[in-house]
ROSE-4610 file (N, C-alpha, C; in Angstrom, 1 decimal, always signed):
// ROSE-4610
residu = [X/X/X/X/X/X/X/X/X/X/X/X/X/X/X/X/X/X/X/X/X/X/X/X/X/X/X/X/X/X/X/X/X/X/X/X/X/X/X/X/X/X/X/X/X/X/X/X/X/X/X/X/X/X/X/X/X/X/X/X/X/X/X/X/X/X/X/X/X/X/X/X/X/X/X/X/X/X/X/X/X/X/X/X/X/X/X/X/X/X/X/X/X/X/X/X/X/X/X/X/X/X/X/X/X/X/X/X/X/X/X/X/X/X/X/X/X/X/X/X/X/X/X/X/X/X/X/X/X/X/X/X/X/X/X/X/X/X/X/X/X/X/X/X/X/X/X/X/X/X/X/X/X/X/X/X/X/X/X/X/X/X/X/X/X/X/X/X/X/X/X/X/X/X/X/X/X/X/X/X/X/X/X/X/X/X/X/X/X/X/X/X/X/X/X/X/X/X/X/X/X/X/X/X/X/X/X/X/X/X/X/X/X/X/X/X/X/X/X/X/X/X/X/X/X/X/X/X/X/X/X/X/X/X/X/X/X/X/X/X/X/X/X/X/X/X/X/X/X/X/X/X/X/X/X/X/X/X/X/X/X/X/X/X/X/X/X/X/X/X/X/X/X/X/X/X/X/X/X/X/X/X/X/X/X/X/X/X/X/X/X/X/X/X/X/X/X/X/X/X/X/X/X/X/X/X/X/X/X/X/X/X/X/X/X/X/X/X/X/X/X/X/X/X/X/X/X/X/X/X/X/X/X/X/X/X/X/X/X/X/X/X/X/X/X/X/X/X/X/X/X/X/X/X/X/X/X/X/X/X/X/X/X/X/X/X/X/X/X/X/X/X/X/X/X/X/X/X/X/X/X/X/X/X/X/X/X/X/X/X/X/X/X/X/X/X/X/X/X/X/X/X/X/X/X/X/X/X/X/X/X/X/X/X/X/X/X/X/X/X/X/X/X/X/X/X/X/X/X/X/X/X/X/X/X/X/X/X/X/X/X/X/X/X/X/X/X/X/X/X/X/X/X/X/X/X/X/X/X/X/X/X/X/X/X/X/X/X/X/X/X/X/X/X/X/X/X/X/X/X/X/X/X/X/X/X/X/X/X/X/X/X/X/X/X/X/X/X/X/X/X/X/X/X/X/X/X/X/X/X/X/X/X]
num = [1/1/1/2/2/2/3/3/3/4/4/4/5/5/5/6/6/6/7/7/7/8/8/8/9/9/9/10/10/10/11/11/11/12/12/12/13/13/13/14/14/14/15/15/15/16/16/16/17/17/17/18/18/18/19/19/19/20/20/20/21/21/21/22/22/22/23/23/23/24/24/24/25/25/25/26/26/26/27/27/27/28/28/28/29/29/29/30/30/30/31/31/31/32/32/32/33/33/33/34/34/34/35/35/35/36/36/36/37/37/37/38/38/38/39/39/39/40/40/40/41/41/41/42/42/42/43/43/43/44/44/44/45/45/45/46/46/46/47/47/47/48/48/48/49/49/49/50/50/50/51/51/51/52/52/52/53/53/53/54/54/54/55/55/55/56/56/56/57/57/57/58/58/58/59/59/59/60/60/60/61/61/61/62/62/62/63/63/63/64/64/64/65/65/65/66/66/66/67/67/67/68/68/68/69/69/69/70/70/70/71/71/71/72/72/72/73/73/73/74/74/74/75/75/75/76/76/76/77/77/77/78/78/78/79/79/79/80/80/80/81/81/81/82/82/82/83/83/83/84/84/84/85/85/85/86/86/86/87/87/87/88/88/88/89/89/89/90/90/90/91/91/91/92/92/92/93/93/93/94/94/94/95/95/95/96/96/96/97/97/97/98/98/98/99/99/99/100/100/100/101/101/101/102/102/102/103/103/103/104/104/104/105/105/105/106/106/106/107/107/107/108/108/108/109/109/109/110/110/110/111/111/111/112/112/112/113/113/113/114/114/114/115/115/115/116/116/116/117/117/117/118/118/118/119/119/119/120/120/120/121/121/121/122/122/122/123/123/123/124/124/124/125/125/125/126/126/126/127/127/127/128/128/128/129/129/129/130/130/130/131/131/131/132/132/132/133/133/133/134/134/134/135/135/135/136/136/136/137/137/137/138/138/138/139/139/139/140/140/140/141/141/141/142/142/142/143/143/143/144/144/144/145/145/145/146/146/146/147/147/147/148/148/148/149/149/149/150/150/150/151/151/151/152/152/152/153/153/153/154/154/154/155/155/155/156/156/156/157/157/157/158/158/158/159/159/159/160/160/160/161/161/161/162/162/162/163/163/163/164/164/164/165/165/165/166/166/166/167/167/167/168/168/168/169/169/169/170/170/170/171/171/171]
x = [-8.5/-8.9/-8.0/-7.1/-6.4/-7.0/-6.8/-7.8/-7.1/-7.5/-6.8/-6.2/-4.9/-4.5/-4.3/-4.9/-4.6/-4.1/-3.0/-2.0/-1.6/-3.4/-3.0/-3.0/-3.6/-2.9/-1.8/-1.4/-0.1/+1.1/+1.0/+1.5/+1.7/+0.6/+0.4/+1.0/+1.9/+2.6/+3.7/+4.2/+5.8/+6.4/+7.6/+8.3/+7.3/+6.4/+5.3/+5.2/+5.3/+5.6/+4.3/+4.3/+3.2/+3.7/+3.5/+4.0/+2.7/+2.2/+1.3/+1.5/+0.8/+1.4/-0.2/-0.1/-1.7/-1.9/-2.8/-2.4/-4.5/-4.2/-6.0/-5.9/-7.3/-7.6/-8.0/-7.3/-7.6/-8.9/-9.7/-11.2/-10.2/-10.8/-10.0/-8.7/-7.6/-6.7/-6.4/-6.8/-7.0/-6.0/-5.7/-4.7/-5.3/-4.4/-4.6/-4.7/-3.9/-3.3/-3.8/-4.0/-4.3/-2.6/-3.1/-1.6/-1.0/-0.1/+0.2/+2.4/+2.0/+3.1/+3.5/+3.8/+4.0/+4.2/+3.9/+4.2/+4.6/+4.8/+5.6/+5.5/+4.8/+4.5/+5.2/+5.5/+6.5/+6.0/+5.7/+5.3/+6.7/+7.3/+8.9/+8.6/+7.4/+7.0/+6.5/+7.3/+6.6/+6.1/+6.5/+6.2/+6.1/+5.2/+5.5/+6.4/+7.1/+8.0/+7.1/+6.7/+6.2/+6.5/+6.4/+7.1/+7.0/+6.6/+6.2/+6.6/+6.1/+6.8/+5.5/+5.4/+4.3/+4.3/+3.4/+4.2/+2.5/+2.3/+1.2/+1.2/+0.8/+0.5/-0.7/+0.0/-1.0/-1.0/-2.0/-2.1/-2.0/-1.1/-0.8/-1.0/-0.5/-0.9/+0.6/+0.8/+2.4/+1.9/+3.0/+3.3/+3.8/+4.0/+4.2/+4.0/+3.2/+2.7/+1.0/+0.8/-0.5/-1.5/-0.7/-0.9/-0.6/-2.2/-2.0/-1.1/-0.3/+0.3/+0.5/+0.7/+1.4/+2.5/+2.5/+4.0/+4.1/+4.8/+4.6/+4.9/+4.6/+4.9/+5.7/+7.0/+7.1/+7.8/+7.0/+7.2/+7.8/+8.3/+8.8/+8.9/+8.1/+8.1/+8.5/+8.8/+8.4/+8.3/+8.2/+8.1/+7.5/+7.5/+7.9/+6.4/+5.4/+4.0/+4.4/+4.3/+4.7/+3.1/+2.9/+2.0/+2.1/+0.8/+0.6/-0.6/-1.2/-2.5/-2.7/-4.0/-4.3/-4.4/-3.9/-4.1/-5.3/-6.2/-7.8/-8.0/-7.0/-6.9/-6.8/-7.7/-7.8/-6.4/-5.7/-4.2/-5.1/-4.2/-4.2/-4.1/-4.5/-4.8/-2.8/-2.3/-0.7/+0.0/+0.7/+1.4/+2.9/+3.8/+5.3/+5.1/+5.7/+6.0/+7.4/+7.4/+8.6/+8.8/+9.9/+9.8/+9.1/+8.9/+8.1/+6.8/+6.1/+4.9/+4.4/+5.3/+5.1/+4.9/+5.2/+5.1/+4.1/+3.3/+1.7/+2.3/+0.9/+0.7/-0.2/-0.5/-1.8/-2.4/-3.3/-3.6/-3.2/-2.8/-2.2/-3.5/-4.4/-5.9/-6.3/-5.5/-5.7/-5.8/-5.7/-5.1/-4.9/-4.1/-3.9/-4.2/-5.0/-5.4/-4.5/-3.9/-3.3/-3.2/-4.9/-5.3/-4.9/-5.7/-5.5/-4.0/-3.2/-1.7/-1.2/-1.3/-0.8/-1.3/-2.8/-3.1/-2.5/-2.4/-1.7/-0.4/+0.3/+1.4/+1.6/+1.0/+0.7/+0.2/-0.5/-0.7/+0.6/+1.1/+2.7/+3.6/+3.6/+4.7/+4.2/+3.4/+3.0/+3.6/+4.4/+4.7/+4.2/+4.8/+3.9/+3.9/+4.9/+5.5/+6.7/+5.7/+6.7/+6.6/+7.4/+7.4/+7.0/+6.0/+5.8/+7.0/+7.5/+9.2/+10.3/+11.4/+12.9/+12.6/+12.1/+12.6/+11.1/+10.0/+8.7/+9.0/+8.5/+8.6/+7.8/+6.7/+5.7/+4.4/+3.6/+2.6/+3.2/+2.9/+3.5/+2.5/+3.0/+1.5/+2.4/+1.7/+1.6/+0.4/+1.1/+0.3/+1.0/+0.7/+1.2/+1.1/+1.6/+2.0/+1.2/+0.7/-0.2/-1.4/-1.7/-3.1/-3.9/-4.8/-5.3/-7.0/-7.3/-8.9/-9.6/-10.6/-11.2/-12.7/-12.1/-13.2/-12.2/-11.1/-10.3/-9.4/-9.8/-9.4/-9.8/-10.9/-11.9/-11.4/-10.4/-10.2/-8.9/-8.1/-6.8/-6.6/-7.7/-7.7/-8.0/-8.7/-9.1/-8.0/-7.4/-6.7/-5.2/-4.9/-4.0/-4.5/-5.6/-5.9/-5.5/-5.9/-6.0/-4.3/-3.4/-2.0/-1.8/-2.3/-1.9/-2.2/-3.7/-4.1/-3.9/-3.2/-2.7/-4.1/-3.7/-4.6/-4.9/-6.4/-7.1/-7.4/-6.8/-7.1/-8.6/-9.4/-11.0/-11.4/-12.3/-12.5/-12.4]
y = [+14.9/+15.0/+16.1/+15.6/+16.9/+17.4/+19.0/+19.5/+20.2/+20.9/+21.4/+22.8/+23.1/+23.9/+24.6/+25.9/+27.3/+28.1/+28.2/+28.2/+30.2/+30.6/+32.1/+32.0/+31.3/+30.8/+30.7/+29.9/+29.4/+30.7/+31.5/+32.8/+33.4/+33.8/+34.3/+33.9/+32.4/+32.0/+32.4/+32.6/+33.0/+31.8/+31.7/+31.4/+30.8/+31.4/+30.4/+29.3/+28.5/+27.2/+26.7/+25.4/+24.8/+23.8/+23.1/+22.0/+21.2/+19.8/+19.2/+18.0/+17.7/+16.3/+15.3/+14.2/+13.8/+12.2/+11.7/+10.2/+9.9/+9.0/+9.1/+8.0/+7.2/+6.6/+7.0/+6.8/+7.4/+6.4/+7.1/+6.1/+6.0/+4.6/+3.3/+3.0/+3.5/+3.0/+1.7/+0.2/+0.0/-0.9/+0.2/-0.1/-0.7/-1.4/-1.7/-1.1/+0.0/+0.8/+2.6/+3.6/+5.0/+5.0/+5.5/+5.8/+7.5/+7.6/+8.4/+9.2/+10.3/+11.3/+12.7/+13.1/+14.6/+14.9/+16.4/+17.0/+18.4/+18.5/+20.0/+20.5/+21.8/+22.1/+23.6/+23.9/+25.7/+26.3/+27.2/+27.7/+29.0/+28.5/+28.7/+29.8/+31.0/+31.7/+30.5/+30.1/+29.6/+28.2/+27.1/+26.2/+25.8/+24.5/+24.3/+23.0/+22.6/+22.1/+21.1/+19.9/+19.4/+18.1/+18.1/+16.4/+16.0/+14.7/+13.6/+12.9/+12.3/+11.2/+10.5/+9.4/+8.4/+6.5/+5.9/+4.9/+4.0/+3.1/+2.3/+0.7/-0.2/-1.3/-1.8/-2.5/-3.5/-4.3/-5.2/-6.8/-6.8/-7.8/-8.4/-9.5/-9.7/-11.4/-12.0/-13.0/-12.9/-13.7/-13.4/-14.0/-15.4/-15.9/-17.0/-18.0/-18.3/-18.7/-18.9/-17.2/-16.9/-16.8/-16.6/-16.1/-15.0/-14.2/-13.1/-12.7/-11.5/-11.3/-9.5/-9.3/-7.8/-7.1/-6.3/-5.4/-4.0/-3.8/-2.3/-1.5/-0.4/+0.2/+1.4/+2.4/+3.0/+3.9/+4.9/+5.9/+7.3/+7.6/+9.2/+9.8/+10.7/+10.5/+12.8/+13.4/+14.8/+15.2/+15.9/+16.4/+18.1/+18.2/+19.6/+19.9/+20.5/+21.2/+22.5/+22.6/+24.2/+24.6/+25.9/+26.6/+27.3/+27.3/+27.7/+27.6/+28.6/+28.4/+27.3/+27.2/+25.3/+26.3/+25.3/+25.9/+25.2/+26.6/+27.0/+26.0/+25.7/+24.6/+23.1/+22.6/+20.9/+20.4/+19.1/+19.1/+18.3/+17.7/+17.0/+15.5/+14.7/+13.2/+12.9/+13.7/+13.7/+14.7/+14.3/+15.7/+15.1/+16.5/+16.3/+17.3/+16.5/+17.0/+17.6/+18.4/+18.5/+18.6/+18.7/+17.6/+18.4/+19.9/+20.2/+20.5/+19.6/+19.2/+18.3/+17.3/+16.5/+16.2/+17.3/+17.5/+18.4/+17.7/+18.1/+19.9/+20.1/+21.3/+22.2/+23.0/+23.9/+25.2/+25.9/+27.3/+27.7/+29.5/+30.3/+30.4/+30.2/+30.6/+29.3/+28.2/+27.0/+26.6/+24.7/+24.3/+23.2/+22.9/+21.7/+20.7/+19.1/+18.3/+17.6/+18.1/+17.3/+15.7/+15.4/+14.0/+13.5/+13.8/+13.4/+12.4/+13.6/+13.7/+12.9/+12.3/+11.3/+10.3/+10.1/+8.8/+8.3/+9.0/+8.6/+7.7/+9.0/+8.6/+7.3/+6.8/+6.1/+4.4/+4.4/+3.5/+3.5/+4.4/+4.2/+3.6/+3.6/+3.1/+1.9/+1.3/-0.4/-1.1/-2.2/-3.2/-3.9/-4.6/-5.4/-6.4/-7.2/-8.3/-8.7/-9.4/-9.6/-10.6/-11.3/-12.7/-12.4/-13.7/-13.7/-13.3/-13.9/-14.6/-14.6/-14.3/-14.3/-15.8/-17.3/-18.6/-19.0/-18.4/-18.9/-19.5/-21.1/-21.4/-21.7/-20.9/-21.0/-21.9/-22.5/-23.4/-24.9/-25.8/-26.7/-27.9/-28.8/-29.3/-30.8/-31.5/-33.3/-33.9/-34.4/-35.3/-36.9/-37.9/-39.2/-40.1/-40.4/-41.1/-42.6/-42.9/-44.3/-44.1/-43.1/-42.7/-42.1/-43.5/-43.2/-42.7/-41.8/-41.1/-42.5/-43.0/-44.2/-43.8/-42.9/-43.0/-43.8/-43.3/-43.7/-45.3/-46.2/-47.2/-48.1/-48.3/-49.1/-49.1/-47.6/-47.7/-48.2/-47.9/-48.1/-50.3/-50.4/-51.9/-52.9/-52.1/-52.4/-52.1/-51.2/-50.3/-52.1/-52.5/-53.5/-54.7/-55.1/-56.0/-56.1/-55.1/-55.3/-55.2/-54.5/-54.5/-56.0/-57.4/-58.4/-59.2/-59.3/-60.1/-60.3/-60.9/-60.6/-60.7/-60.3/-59.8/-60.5/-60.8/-62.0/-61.4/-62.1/-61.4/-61.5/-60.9/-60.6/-61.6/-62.4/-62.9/-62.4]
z = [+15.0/+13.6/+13.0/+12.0/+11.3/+10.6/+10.3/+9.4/+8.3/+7.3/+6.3/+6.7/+6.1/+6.4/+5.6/+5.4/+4.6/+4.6/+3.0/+2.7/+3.3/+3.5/+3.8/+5.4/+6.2/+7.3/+7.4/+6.7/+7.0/+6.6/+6.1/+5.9/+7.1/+7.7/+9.0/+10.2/+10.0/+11.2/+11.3/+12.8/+12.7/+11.9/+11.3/+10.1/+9.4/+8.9/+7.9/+8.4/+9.0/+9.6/+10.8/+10.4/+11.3/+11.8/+12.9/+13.1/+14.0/+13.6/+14.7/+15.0/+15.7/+16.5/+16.7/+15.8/+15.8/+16.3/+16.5/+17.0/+16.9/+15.5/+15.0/+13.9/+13.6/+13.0/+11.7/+10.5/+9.1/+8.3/+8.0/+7.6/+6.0/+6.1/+4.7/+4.9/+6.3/+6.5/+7.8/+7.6/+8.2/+9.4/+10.4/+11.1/+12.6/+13.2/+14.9/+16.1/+15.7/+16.6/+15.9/+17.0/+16.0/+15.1/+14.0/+13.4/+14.2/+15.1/+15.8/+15.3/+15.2/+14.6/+14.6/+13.6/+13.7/+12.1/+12.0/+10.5/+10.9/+9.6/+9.8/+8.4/+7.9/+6.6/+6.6/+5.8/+5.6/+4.3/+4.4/+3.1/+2.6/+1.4/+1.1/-0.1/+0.1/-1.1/-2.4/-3.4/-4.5/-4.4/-3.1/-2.9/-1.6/-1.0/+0.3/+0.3/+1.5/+2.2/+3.2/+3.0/+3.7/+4.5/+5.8/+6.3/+7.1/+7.3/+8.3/+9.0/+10.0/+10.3/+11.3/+11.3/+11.5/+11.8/+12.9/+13.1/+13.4/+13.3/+13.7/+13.9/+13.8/+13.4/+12.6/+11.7/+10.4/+10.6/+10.1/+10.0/+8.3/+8.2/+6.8/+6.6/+5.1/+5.0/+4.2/+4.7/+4.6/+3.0/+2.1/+0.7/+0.4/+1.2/+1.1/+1.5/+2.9/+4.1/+3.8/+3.7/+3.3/+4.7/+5.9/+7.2/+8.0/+8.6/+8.9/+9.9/+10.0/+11.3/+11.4/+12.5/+12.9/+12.0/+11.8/+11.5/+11.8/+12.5/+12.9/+12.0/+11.6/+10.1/+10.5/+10.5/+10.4/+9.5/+9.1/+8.2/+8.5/+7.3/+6.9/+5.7/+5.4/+3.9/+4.0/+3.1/+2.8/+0.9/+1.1/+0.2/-0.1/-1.4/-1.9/-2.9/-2.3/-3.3/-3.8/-5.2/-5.7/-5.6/-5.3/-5.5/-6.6/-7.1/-8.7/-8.8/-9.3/-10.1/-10.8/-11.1/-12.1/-13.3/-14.4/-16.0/-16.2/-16.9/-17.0/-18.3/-19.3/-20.2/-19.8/-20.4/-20.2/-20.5/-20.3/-20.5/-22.1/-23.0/-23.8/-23.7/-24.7/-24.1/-24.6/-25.5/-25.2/-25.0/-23.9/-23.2/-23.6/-23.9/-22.7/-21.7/-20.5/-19.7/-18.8/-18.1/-17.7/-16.1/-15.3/-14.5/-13.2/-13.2/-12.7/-12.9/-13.5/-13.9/-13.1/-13.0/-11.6/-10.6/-10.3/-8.7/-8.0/-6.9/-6.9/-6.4/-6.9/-6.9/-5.9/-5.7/-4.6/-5.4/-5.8/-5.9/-5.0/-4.8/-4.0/-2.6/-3.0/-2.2/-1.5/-2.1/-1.8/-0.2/+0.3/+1.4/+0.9/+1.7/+2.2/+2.8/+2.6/+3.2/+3.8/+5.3/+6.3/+6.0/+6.3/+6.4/+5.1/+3.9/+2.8/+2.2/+2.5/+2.6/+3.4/+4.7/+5.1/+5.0/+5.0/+4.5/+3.0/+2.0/+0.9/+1.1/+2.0/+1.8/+2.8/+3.9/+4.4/+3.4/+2.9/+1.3/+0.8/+0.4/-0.5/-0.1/+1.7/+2.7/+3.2/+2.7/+2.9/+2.2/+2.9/+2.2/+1.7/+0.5/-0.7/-0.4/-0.2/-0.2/+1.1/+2.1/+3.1/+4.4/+4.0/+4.9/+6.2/+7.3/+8.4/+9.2/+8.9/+9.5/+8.5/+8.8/+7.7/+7.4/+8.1/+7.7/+7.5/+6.9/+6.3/+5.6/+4.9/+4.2/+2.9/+4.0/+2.4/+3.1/+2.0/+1.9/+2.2/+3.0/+2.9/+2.4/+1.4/+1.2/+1.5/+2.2/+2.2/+1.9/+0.3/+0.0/-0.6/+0.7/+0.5/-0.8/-1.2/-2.7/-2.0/-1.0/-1.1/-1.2/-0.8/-0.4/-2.2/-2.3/-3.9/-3.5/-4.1/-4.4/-4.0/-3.9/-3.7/-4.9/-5.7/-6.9/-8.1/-7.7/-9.2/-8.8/-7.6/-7.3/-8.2/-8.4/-9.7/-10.8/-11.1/-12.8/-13.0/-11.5/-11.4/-11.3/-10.9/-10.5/-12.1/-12.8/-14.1/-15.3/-15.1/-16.0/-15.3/-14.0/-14.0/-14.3/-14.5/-15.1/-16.6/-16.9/-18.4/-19.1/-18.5/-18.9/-18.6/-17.4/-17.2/-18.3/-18.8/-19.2/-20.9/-21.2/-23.0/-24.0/-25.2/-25.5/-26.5/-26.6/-27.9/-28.8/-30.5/-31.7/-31.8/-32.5/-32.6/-33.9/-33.9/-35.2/-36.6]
């Protein structure tokens, strides 16, 4: 179970640096296999340095077929948390922003959710859209051009009648 890591921990390590090695089932990630990897987090004074690497198997459902199968997933994702206090002001329902606004952030006193963090990024690295097989061809439907409903036989039998039979002026 990975746990959170704090950031005044994380200070305390030789080169600020942590590195772990996990191999565990993430609750709402629903994989076949433990999703099993490594991370490595650095704390760089004003921001941390964070990065992954992770591999498991999914079951999907192919997009075209519409048949479940295996894929093994593997991922690498990192990225960069600035540490910074949260502003004590609510933001506005319109902001500009700028581009380090974007990028998640930590309080100085803060941690880190290990788990949190890879499960996300984990979700991000799922494919959306992806064939069983390179030559799926999809749904295949056969439906024979002789074969009539046997409700609509009656109307279809009546409906040729009536084109045969010419038609009498009414008094």
């Amino acid at each position: 179970m990975l746990k959170p890591i704090r950031l005044s921990d994380l200070r305390q390590l030789p080169q600020h640096t942590q590195e772990l090695e996990f191999k565990q089932f993430f609750q709402g990630f629903e994989s076949l296999t433990p999703v099993e990897g490594s991370l490595q987090v650095s704390h760089r004074g004003h921001f941390l340095e964070a990065s992954a690497q992770a591999q498991t198997i999914v079951t999907l459902t192919c997009h075209r077929c519409l048949q479940q199968f295996n894929h093994r997933l593997n991922v690498e994702f990192e990225e960069i948390i600035l540490i910074r206090d949260p502003s004590p002001e609510p933001l506005p329902l319109e902001l500009e922003l700028k581009d380090e606004e974007l990028l998640e952030s930590l309080p100085p006193s803060g941690e880190l959710d290990v788990e949190d963090w890879i499960y996300q990024h984990l979700h991000l690295e799922m494919p959306r859209q992806l064939p069983c097989r390179p030559d799926c061809e999809g749904i295949v439907v056969e439906t024979p051009q002789e074969q009539v409903d046997p409700r609509w036989a009656a109307l279809g039998a009546l409906a040729a009648r009536l084109q045969q039979a010419p038609l009498k002026d009414s008094p």
